[in-house]
C-alpha positions, -999 to +999 in steps of 0.1 A: -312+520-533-282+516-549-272+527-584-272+493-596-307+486-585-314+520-605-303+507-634-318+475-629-350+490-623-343+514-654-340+481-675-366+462-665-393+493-675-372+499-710-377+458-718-418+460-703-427+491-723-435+475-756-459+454-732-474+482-718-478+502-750-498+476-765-513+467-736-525+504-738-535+505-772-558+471-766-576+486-734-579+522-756-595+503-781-618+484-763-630+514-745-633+527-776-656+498-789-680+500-756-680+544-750-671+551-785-660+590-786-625+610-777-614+601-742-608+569-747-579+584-778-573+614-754-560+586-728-540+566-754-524+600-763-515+605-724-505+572-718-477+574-745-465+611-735-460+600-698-443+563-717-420+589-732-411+607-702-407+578-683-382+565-715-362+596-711-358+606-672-352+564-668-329+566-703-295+579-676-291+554-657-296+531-689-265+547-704-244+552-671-256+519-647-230+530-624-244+570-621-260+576-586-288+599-585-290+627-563-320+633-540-339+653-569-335+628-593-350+601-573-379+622-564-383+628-604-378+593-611-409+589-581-427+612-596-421+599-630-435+564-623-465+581-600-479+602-630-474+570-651-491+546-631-520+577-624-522+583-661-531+545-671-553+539-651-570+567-654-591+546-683-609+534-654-624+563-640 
């Protein structure tokens, strides 16, 4: 990919993460309603640690568009969205 689709990609996750945050907390709280107990908080809690580090390995090529990633960064950004995706829906396990 090119830097510019980085960013573009970077900017598309920044303006969805509100979404996905309270998409989060609804789904946490329903579980919460049906299984009440701690996993369903415990997952909330993981879901927004793995928001966050996707905020702040994506935050570069927010403020640098034109920045191109070397091979490691690209597999942490990989790895990044992985552990993300893995993380929320984890609730469904």
């Amino acid at each position: 990919m090119t830097a510019t689709a980085y960013a573009m990609v970077s900017q598309v996750r920044y303006g969805e993460l509100k979404t996905r945050l309270a998409l989060a907390a609804f789904i946490g709280a329903t579980a919460w309603f049906m299984v009440p107990g701690v996993w369903p908080a415990a997952w909330f809690g993981a879901v927004l640690l793995t928001q966050a580090l996707d905020w702040l390995v994506f935050r570069r090529f927010r403020e640098a568009p034109s920045w191109e990633p070397d091979r490691a960064y690209v597999v942490l950004c990989c790895a990044t969205t992985v552990l993300s995706v893995v993380v929320y829906a984890g609730i469904t396990a």
